[in-house]
C-alpha positions in Angstrom: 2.9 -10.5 -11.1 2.8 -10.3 -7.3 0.5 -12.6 -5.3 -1.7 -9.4 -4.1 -2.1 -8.3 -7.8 -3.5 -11.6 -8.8 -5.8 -11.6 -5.8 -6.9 -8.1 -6.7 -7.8 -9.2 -9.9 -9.9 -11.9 -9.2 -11.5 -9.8 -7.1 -12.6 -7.6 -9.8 -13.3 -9.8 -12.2 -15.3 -11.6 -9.5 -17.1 -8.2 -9.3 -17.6 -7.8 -12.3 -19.1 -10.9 -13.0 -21.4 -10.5 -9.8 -23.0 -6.7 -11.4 -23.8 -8.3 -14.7 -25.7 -11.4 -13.2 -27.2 -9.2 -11.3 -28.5 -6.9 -14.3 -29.2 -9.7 -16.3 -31.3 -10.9 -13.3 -30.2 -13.5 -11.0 -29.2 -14.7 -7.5 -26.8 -12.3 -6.1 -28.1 -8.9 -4.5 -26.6 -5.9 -6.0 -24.9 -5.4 -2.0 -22.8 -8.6 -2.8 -21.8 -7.8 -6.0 -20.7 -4.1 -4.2 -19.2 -6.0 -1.4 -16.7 -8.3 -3.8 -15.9 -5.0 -5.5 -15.3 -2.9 -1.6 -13.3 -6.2 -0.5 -10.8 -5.6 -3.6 -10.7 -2.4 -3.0 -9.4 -2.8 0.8 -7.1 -5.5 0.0 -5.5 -3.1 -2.7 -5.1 -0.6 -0.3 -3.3 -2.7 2.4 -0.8 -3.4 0.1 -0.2 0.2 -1.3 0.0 1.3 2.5 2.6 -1.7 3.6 4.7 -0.8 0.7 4.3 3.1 1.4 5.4 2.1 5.3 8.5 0.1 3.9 9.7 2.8 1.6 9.0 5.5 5.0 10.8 3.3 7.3 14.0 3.3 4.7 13.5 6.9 4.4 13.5 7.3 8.0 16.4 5.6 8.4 18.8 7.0 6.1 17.9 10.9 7.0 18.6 9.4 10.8 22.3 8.2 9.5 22.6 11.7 7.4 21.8 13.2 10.4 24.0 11.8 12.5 27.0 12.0 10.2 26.3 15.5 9.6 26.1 15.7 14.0 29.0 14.3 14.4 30.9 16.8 11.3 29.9 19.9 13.4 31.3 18.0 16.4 34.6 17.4 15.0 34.8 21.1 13.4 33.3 22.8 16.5 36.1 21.0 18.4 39.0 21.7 15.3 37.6 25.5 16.1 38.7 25.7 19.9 
């Protein structure tokens, strides 16, 4: 288990924790016990948009080496043409 998953678990076990003291009937306010939940919720996403940005940035790169190998093919043949 990754670091951010273990963190996004407590978070939401935190959460959960937080709504049921507060419908038993306790300290927090029902906006903190939404507020552990959003926080998870934002730290999930960050990850899932830095590994979406990885995987574009290897994408991007590899169509850039296609492209210039496939460049440099019409190159060669334009010039086996003349």
């Amino acid at each position: 288990m990754k670091i951010q998953d273990i963190i996004l678990v407590i978070f939401f076990i935190s959460a959960v924790i937080f709504v049921v003291w507060y419908i038993i009937g306790g300290s927090p306010t029902f906006e903190q016990a939404i507020l552990i939940l959003i926080l998870g919720l934002v730290i999930s996403n960050t990850v899932n948009i830095n590994g979406l940005k990885i995987k574009l940035n290897s994408y991007i790169k590899n169509n850039n080496e296609k492209f210039n190998a496939l460049a440099l093919d019409f190159k060669k043949h334009v010039a086996h043409k003349k």
